[in-house]
C-alpha positions in Angstrom: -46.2 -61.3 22.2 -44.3 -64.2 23.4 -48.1 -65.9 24.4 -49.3 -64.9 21.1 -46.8 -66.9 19.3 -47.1 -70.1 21.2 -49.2 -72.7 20.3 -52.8 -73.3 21.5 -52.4 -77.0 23.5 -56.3 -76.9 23.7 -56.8 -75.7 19.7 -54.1 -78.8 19.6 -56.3 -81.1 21.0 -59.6 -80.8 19.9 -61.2 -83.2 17.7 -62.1 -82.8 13.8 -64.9 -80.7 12.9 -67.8 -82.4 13.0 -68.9 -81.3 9.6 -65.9 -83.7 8.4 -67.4 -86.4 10.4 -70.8 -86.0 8.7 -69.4 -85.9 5.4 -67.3 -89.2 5.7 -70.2 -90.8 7.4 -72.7 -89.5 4.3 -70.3 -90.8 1.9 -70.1 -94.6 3.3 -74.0 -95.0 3.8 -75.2 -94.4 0.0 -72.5 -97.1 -1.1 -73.7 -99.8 1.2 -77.3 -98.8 -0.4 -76.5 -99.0 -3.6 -74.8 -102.5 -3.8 -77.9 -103.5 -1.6 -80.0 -102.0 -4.3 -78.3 -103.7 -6.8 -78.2 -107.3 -5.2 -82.4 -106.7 -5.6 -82.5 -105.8 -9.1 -80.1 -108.8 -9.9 -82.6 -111.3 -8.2 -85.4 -109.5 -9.5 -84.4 -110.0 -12.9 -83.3 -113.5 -12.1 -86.8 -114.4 -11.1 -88.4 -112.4 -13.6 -86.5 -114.5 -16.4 -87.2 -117.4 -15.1 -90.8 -117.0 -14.4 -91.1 -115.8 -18.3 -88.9 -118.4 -20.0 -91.9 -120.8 -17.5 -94.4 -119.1 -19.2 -92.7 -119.7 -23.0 -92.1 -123.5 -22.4 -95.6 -124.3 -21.3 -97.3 -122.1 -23.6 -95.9 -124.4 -26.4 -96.9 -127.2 -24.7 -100.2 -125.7 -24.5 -100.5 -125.1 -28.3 -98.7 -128.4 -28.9 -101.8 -130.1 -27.2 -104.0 -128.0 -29.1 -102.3 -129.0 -32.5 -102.5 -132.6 -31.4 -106.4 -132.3 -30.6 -107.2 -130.5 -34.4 -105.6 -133.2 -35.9 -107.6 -136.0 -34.1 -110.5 -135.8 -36.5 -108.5 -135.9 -39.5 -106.0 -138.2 -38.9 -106.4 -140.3 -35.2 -104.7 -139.4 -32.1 -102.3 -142.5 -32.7 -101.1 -141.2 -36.4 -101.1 -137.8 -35.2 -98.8 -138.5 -32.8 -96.3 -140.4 -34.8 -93.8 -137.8 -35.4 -95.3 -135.4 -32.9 -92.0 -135.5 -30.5 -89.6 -134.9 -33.5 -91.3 -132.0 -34.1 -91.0 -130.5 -30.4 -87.3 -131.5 -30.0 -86.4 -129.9 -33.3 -88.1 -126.8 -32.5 -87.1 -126.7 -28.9 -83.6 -127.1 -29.5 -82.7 -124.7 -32.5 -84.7 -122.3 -30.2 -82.5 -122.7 -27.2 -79.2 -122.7 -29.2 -80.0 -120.2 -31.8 -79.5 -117.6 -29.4 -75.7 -118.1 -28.1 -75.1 -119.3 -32.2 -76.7 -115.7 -33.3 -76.8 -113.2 -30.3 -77.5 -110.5 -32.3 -81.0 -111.8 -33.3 -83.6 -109.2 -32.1 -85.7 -111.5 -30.3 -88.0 -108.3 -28.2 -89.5 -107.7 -31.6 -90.1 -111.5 -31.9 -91.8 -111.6 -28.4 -94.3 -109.5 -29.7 -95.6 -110.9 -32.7 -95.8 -114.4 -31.0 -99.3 -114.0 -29.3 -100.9 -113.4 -33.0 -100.0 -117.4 -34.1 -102.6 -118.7 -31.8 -105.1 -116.7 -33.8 -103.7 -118.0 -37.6 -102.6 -121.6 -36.7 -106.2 -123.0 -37.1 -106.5 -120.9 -40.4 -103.6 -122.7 -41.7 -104.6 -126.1 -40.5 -107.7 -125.5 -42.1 -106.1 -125.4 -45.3 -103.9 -128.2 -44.9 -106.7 -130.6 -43.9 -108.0 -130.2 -47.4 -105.1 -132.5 -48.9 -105.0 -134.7 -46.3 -105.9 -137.6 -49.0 -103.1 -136.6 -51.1 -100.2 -136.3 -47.9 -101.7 -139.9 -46.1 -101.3 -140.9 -43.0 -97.5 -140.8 -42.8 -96.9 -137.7 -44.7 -100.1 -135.5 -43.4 -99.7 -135.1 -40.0 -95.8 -134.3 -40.2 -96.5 -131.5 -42.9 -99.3 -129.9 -41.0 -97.1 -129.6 -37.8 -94.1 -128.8 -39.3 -96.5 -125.4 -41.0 -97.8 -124.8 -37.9 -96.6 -126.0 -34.5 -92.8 -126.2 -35.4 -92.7 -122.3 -35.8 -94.7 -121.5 -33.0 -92.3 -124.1 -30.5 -89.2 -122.4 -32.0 -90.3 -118.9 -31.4 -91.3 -119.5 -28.4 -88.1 -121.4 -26.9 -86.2 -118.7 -28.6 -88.1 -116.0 -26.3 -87.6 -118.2 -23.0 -83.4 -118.3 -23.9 -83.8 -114.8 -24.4 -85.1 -114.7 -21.1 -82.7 -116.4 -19.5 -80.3 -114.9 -21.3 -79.6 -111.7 -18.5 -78.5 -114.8 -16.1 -74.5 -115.0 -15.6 -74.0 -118.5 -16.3 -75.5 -118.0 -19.7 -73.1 -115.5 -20.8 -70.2 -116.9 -19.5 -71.3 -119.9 -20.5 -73.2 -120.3 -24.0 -73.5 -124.4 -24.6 -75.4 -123.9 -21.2 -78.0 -123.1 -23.2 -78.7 -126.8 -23.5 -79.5 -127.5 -20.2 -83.1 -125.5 -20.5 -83.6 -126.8 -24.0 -83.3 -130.5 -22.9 -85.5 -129.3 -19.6 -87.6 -127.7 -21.7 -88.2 -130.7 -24.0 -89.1 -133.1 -21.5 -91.3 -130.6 -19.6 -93.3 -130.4 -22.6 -93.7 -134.5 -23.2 -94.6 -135.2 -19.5 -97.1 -132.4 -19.0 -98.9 -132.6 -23.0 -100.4 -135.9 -22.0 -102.0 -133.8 -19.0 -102.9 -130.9 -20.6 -104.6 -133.3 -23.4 -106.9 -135.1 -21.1 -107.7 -131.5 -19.2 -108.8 -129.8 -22.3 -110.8 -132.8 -23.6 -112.9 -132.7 -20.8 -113.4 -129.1 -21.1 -116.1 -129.1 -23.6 -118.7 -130.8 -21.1 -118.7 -127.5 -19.9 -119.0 -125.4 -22.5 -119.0 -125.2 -26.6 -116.5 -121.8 -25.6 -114.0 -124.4 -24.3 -113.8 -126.4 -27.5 -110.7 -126.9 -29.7 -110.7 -123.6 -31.8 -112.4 -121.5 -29.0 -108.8 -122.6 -26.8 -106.8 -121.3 -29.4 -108.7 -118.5 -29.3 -108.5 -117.6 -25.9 -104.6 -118.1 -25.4 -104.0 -116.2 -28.0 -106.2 -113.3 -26.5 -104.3 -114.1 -22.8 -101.1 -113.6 -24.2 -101.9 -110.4 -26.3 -100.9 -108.7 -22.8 -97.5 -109.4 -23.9 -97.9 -107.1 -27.2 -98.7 -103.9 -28.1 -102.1 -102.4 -28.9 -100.9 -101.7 -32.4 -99.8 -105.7 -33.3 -102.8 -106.6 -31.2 -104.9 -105.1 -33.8 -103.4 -107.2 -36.7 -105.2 -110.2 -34.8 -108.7 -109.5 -35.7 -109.0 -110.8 -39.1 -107.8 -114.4 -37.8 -110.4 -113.9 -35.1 -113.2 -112.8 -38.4 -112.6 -115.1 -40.0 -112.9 -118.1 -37.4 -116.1 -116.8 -36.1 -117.5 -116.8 -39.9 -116.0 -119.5 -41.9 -114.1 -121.5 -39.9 -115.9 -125.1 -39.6 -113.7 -126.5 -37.0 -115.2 -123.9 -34.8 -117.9 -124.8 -32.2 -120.2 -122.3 -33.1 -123.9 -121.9 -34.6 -122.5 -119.7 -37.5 -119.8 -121.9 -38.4 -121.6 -124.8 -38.0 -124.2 -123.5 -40.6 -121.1 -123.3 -43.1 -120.2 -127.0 -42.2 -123.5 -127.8 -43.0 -123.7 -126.1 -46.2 -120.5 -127.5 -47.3 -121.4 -130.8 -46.6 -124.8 -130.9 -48.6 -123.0 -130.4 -51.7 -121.4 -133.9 -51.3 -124.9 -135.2 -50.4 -124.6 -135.6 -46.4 -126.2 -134.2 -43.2 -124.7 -132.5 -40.2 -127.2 -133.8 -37.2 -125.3 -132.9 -34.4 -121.9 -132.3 -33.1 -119.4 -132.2 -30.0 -116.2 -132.3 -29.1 -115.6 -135.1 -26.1 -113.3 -136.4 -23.2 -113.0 -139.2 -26.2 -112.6 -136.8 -29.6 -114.8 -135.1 -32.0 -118.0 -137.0 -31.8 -120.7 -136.5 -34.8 -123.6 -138.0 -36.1 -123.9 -137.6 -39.7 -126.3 -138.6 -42.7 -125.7 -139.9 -45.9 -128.8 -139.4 -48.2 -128.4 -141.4 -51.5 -128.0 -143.9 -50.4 -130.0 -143.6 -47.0 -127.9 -144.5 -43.8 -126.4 -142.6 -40.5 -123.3 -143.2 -38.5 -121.8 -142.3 -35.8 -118.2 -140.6 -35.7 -115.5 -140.3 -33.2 -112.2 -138.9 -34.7 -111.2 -140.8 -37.6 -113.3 -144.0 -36.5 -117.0 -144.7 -37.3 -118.3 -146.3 -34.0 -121.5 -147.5 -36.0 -124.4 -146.8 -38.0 -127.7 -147.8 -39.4 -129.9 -147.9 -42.3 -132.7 -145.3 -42.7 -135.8 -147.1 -43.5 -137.5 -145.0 -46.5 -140.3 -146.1 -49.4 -137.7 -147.6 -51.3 -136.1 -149.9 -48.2 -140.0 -150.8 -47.2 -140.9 -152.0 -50.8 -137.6 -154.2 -50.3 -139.1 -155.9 -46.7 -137.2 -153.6 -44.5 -139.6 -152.7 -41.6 -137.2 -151.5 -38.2 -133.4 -150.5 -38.4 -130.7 -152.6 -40.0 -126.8 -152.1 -39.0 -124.4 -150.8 -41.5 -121.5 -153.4 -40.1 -122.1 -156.6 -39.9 -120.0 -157.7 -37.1 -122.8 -156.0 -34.5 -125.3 -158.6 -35.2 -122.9 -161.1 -34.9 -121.8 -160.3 -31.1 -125.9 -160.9 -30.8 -125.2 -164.7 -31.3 -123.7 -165.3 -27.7 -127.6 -166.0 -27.3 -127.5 -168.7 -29.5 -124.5 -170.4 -28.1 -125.8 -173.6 -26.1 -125.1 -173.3 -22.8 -127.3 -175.5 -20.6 -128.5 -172.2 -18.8 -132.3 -173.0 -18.7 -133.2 -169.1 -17.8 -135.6 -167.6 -19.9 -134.2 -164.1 -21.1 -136.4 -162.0 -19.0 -134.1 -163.2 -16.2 -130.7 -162.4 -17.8 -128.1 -159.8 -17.1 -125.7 -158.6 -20.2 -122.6 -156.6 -19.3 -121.6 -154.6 -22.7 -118.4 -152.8 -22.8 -118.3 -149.8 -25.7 -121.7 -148.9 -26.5 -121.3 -147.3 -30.5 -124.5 -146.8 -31.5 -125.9 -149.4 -29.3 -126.5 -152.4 -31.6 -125.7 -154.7 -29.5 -127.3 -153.5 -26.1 -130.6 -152.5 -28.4 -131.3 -155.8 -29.2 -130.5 -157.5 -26.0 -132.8 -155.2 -23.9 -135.7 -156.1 -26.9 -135.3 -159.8 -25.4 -135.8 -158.5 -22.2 -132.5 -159.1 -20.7 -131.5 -156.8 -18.0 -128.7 -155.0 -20.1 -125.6 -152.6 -18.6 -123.0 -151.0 -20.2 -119.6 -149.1 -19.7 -119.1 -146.5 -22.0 -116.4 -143.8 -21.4 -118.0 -140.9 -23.4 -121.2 -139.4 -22.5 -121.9 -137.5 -25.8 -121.8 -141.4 -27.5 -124.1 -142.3 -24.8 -126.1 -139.1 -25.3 -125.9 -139.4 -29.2 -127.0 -143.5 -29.0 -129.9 -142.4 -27.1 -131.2 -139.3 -29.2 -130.3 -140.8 -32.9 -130.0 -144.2 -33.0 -133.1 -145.2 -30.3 -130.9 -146.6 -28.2 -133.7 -147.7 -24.7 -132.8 -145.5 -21.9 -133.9 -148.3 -19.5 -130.6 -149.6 -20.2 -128.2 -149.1 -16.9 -125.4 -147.3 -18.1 -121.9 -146.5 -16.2 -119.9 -143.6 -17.7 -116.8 -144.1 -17.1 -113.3 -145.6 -17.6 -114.3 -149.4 -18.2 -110.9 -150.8 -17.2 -111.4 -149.2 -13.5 -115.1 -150.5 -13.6 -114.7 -154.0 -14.2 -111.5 -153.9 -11.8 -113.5 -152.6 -9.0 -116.6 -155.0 -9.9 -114.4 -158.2 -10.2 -113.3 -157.6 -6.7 -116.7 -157.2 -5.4 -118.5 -160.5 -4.5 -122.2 -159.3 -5.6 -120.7 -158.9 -8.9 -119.0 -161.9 -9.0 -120.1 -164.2 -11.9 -123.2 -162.1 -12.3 -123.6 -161.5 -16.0 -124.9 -164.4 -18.6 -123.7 -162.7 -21.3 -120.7 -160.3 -21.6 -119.8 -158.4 -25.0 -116.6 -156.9 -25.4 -116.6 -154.2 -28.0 -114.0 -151.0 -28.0 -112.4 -149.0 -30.1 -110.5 -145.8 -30.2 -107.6 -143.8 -31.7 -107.6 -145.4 -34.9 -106.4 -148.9 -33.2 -107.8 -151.1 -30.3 -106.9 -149.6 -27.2 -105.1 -152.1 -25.9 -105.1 -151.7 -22.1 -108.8 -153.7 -22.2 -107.4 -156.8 -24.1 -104.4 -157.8 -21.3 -104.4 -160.6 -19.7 -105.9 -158.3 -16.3 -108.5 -157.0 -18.1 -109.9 -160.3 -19.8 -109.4 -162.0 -16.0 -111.8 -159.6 -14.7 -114.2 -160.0 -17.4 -114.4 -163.6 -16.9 -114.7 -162.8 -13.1 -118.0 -161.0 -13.8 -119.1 -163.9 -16.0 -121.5 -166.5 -15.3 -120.4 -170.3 -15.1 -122.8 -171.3 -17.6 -122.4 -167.6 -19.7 -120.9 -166.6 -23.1 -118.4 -163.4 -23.8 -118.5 -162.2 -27.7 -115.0 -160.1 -28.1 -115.3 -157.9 -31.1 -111.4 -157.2 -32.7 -110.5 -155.6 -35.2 -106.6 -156.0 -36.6 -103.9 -157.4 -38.9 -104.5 -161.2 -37.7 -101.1 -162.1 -39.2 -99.5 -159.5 -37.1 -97.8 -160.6 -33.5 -100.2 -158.5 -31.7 -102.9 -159.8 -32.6 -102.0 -162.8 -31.9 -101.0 -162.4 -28.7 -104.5 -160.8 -27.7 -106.4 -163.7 -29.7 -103.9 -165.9 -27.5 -104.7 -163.9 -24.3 -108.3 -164.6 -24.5 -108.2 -168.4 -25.5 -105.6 -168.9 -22.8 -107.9 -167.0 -19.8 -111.1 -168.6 -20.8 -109.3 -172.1 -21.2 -109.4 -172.9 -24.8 -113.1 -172.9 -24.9 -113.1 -170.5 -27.7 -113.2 -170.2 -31.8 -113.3 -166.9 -33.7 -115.0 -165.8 -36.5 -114.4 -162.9 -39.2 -117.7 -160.7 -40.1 -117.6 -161.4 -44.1 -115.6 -163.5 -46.7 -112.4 -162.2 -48.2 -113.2 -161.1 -51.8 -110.1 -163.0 -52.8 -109.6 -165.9 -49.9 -105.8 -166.2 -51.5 -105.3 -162.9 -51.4 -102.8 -162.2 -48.2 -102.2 -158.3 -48.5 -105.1 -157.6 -46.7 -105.4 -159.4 -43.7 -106.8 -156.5 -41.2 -110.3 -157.7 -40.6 -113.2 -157.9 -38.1 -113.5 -160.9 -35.7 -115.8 -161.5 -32.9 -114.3 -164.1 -30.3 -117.0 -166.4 -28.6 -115.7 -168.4 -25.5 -117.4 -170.1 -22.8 -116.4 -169.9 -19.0 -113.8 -172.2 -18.5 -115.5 -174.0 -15.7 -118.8 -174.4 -17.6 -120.4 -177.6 -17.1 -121.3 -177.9 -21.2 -120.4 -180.7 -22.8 -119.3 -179.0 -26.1 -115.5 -178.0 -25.3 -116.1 -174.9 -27.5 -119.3 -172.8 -28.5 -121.8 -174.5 -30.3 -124.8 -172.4 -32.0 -128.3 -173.1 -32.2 -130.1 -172.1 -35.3 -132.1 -168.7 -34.9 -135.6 -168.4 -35.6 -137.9 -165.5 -36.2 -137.7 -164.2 -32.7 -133.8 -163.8 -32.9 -133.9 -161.8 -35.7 -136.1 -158.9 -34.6 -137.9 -158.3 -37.6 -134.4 -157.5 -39.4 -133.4 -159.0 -42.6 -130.0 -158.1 -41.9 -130.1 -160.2 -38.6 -131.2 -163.5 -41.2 -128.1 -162.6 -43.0 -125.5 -161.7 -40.4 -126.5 -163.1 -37.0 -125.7 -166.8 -37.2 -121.5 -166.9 -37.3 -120.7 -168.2 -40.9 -118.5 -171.6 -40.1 -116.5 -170.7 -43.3 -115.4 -167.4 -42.0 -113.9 -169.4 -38.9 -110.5 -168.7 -38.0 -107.3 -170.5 -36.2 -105.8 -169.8 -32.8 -102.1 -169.6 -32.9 -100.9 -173.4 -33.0 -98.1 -174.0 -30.2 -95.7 -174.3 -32.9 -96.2 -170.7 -34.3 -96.7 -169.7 -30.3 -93.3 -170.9 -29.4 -91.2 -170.1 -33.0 -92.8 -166.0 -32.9 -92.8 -166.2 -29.1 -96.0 -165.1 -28.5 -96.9 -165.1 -25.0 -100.0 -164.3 -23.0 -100.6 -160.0 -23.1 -99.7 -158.1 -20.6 -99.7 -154.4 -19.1 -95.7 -154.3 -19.3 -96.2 -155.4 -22.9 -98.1 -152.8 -24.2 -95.5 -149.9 -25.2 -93.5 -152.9 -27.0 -96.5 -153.2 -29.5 -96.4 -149.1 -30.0 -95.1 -149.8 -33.7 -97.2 -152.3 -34.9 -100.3 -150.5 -33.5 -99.4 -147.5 -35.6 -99.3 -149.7 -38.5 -102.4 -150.7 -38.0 -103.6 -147.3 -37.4 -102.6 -146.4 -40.4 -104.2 -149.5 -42.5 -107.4 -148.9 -40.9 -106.9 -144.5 -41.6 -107.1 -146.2 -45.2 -110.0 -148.0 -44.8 -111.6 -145.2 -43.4 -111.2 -143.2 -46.4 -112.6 -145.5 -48.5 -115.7 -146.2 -46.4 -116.1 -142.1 -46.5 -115.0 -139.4 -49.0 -112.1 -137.2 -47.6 -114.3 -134.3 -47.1 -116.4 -136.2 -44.1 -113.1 -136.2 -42.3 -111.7 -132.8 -43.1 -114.8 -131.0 -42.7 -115.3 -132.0 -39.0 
């Protein structure tokens, strides 16, 4: 009894069950795997917002380089840019902070409806285009964007802070917010500029990889992000660009372009979109002519010879602008060079519709030129005869005459060199600085004769700093010339002209300081009444160079590449006198209907 009642030293000792130990232990494991677990989900959804908010940003800039390209035709890539940034900060912004200012915004249901804008944007710009003549220049381009882009760049930086918005510091801390917005912002200025120059060189490719046709197809891409059901509300954008949409690259719509451009008397020929803009050749037929477009610039044209032009004397092509015959006349300047043509070289830098090169080659002189676009070349060659024997360099003519002026074969090669560019509504102004006219004279002969064509406000300080950049590189051997009379001489509210500047090579032997012309003959003028007219430089049409005195009280210098974003503001007021001249040259519909 008495061993019954005492206690069990070994029952004493012996350790805890072991089912206790497996339950503690099965306890401790699940926790460490759950806070493992849910340190993966947090970075997953860290990366995940981030990556998506990526994907909002650049999609704007995507569609803001898009927006920027539609516009080009009707407006200029310099005036279409004007207020272009204001628009992408404004949207940015009130996207970023709308959603710590308004949380309770339902910005999932937003997120899906944002794919269909790609599809209805050109729809809407489409419209707009139509009262471009009303809106001008200042006015146009800012309500277009402000329809069309500003939504879609608000929406879609909304989305990205929504994205963002499962990260900690966001909702601890809401003015945060502007950290991505500003980000966002300057992401979208420094990589638009890229994506521009990418998608413009996309159409070389393929007509499916023009303007519209992108728009398109990123809005298709990022119908992934929607459901079938909204997807569906796309298709009558996507109708209704394949049928009536003229911007559209695309046999159909270009059959509607056509037809709406016969009841205003003109001719679709052909058409393209370029690494340099829209590029189309168009004919007027009462009266008779055809030009050449790019953008919101005609780069040339020419007279169509009929019954009625043949009965007037007109036997071969005739120029529609003047100042293309007169850049012939660095022929006629005496020079002492005792080579017949036949054993001349030209160098011509912008071809248009090959004026210019056309009639040097019909001298015989060996003729070259640097043109940037191909479908200009292309469209020079195929409408406008332009002699394919002609050597021709495609390609950036500020890294061609660089490379050239360095090499010694090159070197004072060229008897003639004729200077003729144009782009973006204003002169482009990288090939008028002082490095760019040094080369030039580089490449020409000591005995040759460069013809500058300009085009500007010649009371402006730009222009003359570039007239004062030429006469100072080529010595003050030079005198300028405008292509016709002012209507009214005393009339100074007009002053935006076309000049051609003639200089000789500062170390020519010629006795004259300055060009001297000889009187043309039959020969010189090709057969072209035009040419009788225009050729010869008119002495009453001469202009002045800057005097020092007006050099030294405006303090205009010689122009340089450092000076060129100082002269952004007066270039887009010159854009936008010559986006006026444009539309009286043409009707509004030649420029909307592109």
């Amino acid at each position: 009894m008495a061993n019954k009642n005492k206690p069990d030293s070994r029952a004493a000792s012996s350790p805890p069950p072991v089912k206790d130990l497996r339950k503690t232990g099965s306890t401790s494991i699940p926790m460490q795997s759950q806070a493992t677990s849910q340190t993966q989900t947090q970075d997953d959804e860290t990366f995940s917002a981030i990556i998506y908010s990526f994907y909002y940003v650049y999609f704007a800039a995507l569609i803001s380089a898009l927006s920027q390209l539609m516009l080009g035709p009707v407006y200029g890539s310099m005036i279409a840019a004007d207020q272009h940034k204001r628009i992408l900060s404004t949207g940015i912004l009130f996207g970023f902070m709308l959603k710590p200012v308004f949380p309770q915004i339902r910005v999932p249901n937003l997120k899906l409806y944002l794919p269909l804008l790609p599809f209805y944007i050109p729809l809407v710009q489409k419209q707009l285009f139509k009262y471009s003549g009303r809106l001008g220049p200042t006015a146009g381009p800012l309500v277009t964007e402000l329809v069309t882009l500003l939504p879609f760049v608000f929406l879609s930086a909304l989305c990205a802070a929504e994205e963002l918005s499962v990260l900690k510091i966001f909702k601890d801390k809401p003015y945060f917010y502007l950290v991505p917005a500003i980000a966002a912002y300057f992401a979208n200025i420094s990589s638009e500029p890229i994506i521009i120059e990418y998608l413009s060189n996309l159409p070389t490719y393929s007509e499916f990889l023009t303007r519209v046709w992108l728009y398109i197809g990123s809005g298709t891409l990022a119908l992934s992000q929607t459901t079938p059901k909204i997807a569906v509300t796309a298709l009558p954008a996507i109708w209704y660009n394949l049928q009536y949409n003229p911007h559209l690259q695309w046999n159909r719509t270009t059959k509607v372009l056509t037809t709406q451009l016969d009841t205003i008397k003109w001719k679709l020929l052909d058409r393209t979109e370029s690494n340099t803009g829209y590029v189309s050749v168009l004919e007027n037929t009462d009266p008779a002519f055809r030009i050449l477009r790019c953008d919101h610039s005609l780069l040339g044209g020419e007279w169509i010879v009929n019954d009625q032009m043949r009965e007037e004397g007109v036997t071969g092509t005739e120029p529609i602008y003047a100042v293309f015959e007169m850049l012939e006349a660095v022929r006629l300047v005496n020079t002492g060079n005792t080579k017949r043509d036949s054993e001349k070289k030209a160098l011509v830098i912008g071809l248009g519709v090959g004026t210019a090169p056309k009639a040097l080659s019909a001298h015989g002189i060996d003729t070259t030129i640097v043109e940037l676009d191909p479908a200009v070349y292309r469209y020079a060659v195929k409408y406008f005869d332009m002699p394919t024997n002609v050597t021709a360099h495609l390609e950036d003519a500020v890294a061609w005459t660089s490379s050239k002026a360095l090499d010694p074969t090159y070197r004072n090669k060229y008897d003639f060199v004729i200077h003729d560019v144009f782009t973006g509504g204003a002169e482009p102004l990288a090939l008028f600085t002082n490095s760019f006219i040094k080369n030039l004279r580089n490449l020409l002969s000591i005995d040759g004769v460069v013809a500058i064509n300009y085009a500007g406000d010649i009371t402006v300080q730009p222009t003359k700093q570039i007239l004062n950049t030429i006469n100072n590189i080529f010595g003050g051997r030079c005198r300028i010339f405008r292509d016709l009379v002012p209507e009214d001489p005393k009339d100074d509210t007009n002053n935006f002209t076309n000049m051609v500047v003639f200089c000789l090579h500062p170390n020519s032997k010629n006795d004259e300081k300055k060009p001297i012309f000889r009187q043309a003959n039959e020969e010189d003028y090709l057969s072209s009444l035009s040419r009788q007219q225009h050729l010869e430089p008119n002495p009453q049409n001469e202009l002045h160079f800057p005097t020092t005195q007006e050099m030294e009280a405006e303090k205009i210098k010689i122009l340089t590449d450092k000076d060129i974003a100082s002269f952004s503001g007066q270039q887009l007021a010159s854009a936008k006198r010559h986006w006026k001249i444009m539309r009286q040259v043409m009707p509004n519909e030649i420029w909307e209907m592109w």
